[in-house]
DRENTIMAR-979106 format. One record per atom (N, C-alpha, C): residue in one letter; x, y, z. Coordinates in steps of 0.1 Angstrom, whole numbers, plus 5000, padded with zeros to 4 digits. Layout:
# residues N
aXYZ/...
//
This chain:
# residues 342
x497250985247/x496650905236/x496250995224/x496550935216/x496451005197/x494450965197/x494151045193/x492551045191/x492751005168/x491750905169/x492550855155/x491050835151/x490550895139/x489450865130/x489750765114/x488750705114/x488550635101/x487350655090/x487750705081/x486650745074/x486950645063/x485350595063/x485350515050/x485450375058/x484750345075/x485650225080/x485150085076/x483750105070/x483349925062/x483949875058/x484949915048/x485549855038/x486249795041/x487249675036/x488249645037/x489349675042/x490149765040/x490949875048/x490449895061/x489449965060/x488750045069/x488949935084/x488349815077/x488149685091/x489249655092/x490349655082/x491449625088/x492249705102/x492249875095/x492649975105/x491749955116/x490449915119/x489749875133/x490949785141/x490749675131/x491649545142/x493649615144/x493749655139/x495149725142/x495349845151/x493849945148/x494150045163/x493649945171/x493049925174/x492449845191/x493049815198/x494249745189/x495949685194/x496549785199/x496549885191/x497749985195/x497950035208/x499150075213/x499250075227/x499150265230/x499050365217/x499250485219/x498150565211/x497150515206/x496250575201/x494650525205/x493350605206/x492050555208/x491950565194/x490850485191/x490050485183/x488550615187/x488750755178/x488150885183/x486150855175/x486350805159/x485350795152/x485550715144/x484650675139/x484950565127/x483350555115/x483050615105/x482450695097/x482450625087/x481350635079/x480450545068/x479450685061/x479550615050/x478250705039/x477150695042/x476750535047/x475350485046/x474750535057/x473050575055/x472650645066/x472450635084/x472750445078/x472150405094/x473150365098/x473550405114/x474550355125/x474650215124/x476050175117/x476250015122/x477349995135/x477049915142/x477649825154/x479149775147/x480149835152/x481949725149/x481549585148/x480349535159/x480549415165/x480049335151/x479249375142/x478349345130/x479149345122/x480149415117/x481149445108/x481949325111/x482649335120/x483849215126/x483249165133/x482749065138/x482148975146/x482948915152/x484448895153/x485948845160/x486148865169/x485849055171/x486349115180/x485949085195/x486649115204/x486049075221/x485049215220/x483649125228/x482449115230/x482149275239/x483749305247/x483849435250/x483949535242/x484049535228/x484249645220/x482749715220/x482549785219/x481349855220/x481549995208/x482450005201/x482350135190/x481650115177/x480550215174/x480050185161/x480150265155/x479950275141/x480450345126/x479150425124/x479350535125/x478650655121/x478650765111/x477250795103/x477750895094/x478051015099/x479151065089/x480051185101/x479651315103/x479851375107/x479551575108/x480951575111/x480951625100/x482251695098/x482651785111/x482051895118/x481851975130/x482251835139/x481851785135/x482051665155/x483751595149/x483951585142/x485051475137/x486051585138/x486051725142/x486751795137/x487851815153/x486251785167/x486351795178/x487151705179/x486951615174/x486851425179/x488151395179/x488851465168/x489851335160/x491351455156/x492051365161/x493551455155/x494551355143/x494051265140/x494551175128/x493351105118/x493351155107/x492351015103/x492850935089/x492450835089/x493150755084/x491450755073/x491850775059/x491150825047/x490350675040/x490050625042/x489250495031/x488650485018/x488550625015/x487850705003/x488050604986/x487150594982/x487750514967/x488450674958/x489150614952/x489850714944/x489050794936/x489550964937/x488851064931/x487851084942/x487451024955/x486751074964/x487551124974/x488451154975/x489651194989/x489651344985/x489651384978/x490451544970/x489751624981/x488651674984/x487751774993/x487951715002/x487851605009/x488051565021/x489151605032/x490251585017/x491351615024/x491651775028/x491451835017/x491351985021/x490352025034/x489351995034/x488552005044/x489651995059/x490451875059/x490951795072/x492051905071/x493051905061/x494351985066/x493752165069/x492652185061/x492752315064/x492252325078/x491752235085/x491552245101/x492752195107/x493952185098/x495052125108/x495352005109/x494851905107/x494651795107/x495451695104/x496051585103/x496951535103/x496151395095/x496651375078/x495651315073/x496651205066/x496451085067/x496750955060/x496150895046/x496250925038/x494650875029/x495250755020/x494550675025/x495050515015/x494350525002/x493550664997/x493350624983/x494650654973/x494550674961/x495450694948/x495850904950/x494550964954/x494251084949/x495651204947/x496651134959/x497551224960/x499151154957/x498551064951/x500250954953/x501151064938/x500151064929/x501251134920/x501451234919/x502451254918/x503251424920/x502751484903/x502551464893/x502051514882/x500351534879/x499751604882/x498651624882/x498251544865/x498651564857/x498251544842/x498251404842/x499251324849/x498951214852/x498551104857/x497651184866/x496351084875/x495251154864/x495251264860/x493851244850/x493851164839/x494851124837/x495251074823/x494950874829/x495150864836/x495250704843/x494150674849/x493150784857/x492250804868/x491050864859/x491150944848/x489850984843/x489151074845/x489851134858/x489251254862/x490151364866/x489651474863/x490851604865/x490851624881/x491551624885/x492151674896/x491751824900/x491251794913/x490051924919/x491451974933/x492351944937/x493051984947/x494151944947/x494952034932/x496352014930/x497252114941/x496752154946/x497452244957/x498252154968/x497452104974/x497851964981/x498451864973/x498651854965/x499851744957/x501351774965/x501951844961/x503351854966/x503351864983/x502351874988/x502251885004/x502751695008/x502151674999/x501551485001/x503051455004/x503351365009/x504651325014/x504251125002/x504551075001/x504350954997/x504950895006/x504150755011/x504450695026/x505350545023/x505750515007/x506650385012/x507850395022/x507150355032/x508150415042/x509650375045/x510150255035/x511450175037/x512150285030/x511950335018/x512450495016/x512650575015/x511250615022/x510750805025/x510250845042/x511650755050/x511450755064/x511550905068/x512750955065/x512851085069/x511551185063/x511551165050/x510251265048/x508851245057/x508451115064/x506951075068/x507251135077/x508151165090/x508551215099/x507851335098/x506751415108/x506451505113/x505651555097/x505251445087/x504151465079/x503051485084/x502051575075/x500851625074/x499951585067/x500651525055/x499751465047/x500451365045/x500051235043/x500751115039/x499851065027/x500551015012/x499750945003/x500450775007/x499650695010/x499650555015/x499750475001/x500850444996/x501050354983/x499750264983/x500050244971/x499150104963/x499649994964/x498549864967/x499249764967/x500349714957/x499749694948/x500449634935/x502249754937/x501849874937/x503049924932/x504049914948/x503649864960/x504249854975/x505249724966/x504149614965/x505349504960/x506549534954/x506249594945/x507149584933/x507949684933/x507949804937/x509249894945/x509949814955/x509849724964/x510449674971/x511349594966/x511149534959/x511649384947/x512549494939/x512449594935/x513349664928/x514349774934/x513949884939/x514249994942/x515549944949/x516649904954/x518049904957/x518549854946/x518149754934/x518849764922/x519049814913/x518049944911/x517850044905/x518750154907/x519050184919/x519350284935/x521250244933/x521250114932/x523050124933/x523350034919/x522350064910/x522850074894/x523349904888/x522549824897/x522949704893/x522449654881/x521249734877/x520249644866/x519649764856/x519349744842/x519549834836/x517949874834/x517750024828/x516550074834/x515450044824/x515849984812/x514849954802/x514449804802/x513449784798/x512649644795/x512349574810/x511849644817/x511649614831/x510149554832/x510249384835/x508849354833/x507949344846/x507049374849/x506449334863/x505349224862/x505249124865/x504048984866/x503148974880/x501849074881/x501549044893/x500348984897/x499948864905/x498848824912/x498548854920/x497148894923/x496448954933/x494848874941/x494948884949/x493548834956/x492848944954/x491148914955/x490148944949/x490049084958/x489949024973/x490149194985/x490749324977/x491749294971/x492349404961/x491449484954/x490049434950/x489249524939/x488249574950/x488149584962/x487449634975/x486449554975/x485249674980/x483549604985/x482349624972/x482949704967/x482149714958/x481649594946/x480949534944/x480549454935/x480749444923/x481149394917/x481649374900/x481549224892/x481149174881/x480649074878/x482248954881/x482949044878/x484648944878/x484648884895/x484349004906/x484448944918/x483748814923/x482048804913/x481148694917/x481848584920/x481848494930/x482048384931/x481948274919/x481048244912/x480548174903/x481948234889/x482048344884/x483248394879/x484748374881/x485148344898/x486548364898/x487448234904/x485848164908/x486448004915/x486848014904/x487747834907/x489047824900/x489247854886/x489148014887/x489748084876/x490848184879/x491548204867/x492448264870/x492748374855/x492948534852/x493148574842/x493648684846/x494548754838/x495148914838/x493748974830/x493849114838/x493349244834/x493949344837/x493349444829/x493549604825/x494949604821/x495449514812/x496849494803/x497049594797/x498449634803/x498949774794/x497949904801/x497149884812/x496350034811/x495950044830/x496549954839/x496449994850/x496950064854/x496050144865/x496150294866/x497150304882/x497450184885/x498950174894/x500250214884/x500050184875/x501350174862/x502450324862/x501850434867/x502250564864/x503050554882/x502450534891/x502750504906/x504050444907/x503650294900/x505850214898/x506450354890/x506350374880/x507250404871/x507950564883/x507050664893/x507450754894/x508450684902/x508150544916/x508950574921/x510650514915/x510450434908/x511850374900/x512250504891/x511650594888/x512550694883/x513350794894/x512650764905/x513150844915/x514850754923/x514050624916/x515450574922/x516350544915/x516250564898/x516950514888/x517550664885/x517150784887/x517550914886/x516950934871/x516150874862/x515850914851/x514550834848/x513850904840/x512650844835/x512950714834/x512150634843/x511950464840/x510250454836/x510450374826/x509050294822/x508950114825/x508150104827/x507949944832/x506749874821/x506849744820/x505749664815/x504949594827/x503649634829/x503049604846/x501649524837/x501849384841/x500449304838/x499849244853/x499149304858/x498249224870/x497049134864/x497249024874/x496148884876/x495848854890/x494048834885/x493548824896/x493548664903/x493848644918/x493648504920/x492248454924/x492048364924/x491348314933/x491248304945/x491748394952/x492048404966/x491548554973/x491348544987/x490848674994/x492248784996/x493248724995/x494148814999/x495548764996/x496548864995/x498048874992/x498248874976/x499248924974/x500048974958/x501248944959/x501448854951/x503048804944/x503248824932/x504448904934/x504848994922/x506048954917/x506248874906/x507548824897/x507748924888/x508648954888/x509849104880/x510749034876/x511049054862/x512449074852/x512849114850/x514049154854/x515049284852/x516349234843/x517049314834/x518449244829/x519549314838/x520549234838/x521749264852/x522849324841/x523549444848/x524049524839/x525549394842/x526449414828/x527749364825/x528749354840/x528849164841/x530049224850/x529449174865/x527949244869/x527449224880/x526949074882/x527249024893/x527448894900/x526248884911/x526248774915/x524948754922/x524948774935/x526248774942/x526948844954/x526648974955/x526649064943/x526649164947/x525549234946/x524349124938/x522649134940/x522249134951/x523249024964/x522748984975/x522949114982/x524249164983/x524549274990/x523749374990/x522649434977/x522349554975/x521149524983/x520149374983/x519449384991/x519149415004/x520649325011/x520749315028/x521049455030/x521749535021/x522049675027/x520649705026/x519649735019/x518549805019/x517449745030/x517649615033/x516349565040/x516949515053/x518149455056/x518549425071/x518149445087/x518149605085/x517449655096/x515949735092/x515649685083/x514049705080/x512949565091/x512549655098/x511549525104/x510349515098/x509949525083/x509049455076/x509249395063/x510249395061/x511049345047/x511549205052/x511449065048/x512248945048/x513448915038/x514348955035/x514948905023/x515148765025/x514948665017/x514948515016/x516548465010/x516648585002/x518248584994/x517948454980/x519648384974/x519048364964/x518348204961/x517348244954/x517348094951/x516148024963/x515648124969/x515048114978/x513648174979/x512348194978/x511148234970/x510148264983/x509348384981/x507948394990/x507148304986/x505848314992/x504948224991/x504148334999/x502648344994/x501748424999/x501248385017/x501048265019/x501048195026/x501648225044/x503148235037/x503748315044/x503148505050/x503148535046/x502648695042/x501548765044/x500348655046/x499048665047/x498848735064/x498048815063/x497848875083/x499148885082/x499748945077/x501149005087/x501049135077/x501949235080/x502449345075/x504349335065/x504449165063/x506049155060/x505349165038/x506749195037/x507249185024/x508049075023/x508148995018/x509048895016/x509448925002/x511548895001/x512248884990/x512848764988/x512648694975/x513848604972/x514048654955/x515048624948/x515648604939/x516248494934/x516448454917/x517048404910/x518148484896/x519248444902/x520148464889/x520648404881/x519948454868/x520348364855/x521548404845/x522648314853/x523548424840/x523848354826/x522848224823/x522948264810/x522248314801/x521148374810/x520848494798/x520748634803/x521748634814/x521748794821/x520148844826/x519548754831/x517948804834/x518048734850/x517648874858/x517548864868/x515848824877/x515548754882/x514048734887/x514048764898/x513048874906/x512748894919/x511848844920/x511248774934/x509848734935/x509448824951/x508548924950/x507848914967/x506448944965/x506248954977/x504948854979/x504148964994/x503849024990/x502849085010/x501849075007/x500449105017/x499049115021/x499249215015/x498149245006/x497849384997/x496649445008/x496249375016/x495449455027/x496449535041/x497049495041/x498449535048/x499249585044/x500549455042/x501649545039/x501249675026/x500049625019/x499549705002/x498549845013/x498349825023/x497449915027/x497449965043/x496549905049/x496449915059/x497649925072/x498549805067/x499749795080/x500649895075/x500349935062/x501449995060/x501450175066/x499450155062/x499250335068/x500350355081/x499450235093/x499950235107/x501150275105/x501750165101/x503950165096/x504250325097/x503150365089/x503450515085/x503150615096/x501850605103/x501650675114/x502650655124/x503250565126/x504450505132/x505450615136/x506050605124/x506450645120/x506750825120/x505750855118/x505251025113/x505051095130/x505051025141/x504551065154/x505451025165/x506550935158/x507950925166/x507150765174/x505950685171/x506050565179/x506950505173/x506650345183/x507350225179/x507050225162/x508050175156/x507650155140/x506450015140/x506749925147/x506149815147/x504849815154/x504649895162/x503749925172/x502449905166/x501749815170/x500149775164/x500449665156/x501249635151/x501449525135/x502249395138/x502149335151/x502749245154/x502049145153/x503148995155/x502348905152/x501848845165/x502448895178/x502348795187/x501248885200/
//
């Protein structure tokens, strides 16, 4: 058995990765670690769980977590991961971190998006980036995994094979995304209040989300050249999942057949990808508690504008199922292993 720590486990994430190891059939749960001074009970956190769980969330000593734990899965808000991480790989360690800290490969541009200069650009190129429907072979026998962001999980998925076999052209690429409130974490902010977000609905941080740099690296990695995108997120009124509508224009010539094709080849034997195909649409609904992505598409050819729509749990497929996906992955288990529905 894999001895697996959680650091940061209150949070959202954090309770998620509880209810997904407990499942797992090849890992214990070693420690599971909080800021706050006083020992809380799992059972207080998650109240769901069977009555036999008995593990509670402690502030950590580094020295014990070090004995404890051969994986840990990182909870850290962004710009708090940088020392941690160094701390963990320089003991060897085998480190997952679902914050932002390490996802970009350009140092200048997480300070530039993030606000803060970067304390452990050493460990940048170590970071493997975990969307795993693309970077299977790299997660493999990783050390460091950076665990995508929700927002930018959707929206590579919805794109990255049209990009990748040159169907859709690399400029004026729009992204439209809704998100549930879980998305902005535990921390409190006047927008999360209840009284603020019931039946309301509005975009923020237009033009200046600090996911924005995250899409653009990986569509340039699949477009082979600098891609820029237009990325507007809106918050729902809801606790969870992100549906993300994209507009792409379809290069001369390209048919809606061979839209369909680029997806089934990329997602077919993907067991967390749904393609819906065309003309056929997610719904959050669908997507919610699972770890799936769902695709559908519409082709417009009279105005050559292509629409993707998908749709996952930004607590999952945006985070948490996705770490697992990745530990899965990185240690030779089942890919699916922990993330099932039944």
């Amino acid at each position: 058995m894999l001895n697996c720590a959680v650091i940061g486990a209150t949070g959202y994430t954090g309770m998620e990765l509880i209810k997904i190891l407990l499942k797992h059939s090849y890992v214990r749960i070693s420690a599971l670690t909080t800021r706050q001074k006083e020992a809380l009970p799992v059972q207080t956190l998650i109240p769901s769980l069977p009555k036999d769980i008995d593990l509670v969330i402690r502030p950590h000593s580094f020295v014990e977590l070090k004995k404890s734990s051969d994986l840990f899965f990182l909870c850290l808000p962004h710009t708090e991961a940088m020392e941690t991480v160094e701390k963990l790989r320089g003991a060897g360690k085998i480190v997952i971190d679902l914050s932002a800290d390490f996802r970009l490969k350009d140092a200048s541009a997480y300070e530039f998006w993030y606000g803060v200069k970067h304390r452990n650009t050493a460990r940048i190129q170590e970071a493997v980036y975990g969307l795993t429907e693309f970077f299977r072979d790299s997660i493999r026998g990783a050390k460091l995994i950076a665990n995508p962001g929700c927002y930018p999980t959707g929206a590579a998925l919805g794109i990255v094979p049209l990009l990748r076999d040159g169907l859709v052209e690399k400029e004026g690429i729009i992204i439209d995304s809704k998100s549930g409130v879980s998305g902005a974490g535990k921390k409190l902010s006047l927008s999360s209040h209840f009284a603020e977000l019931d039946e309301n609905f509005y975009a923020y941080k237009v033009g200046q989300h600090q996911h924005t740099p995250e899409i653009e690296q990986t569509l340039s990695w699949a477009s082979g050249r600098k891609t820029a995108v237009s990325f507007t997120p809106h918050l729902l009124p809801l606790k969870r999942g992100i549906l993300s509508t994209i507009y792409l224009r379809r290069k001369k010539g390209v048919t809606q057949e061979r839209i369909e094709q680029s997806f089934r080849k990329a997602y077919d034997k993907e067991p967390f990808v749904r393609f819906k195909g065309a003309k056929q649409f997610p719904a959050l609904k669908d997507v919610q508690q699972t770890n799936y992505c769902d695709i559908g598409f519409h082709f417009d050819a009279r105005t050559d504008q292509l629409i993707v729509v998908t749709a996952i749990d930004n607590l999952l497929k945006g985070a948490s199922g996705q770490a697992v996906q990745n530990m899965n992955v990185c240690l030779g288990f089942p890919e699916q292993e922990g993330l099932g529905l039944w």
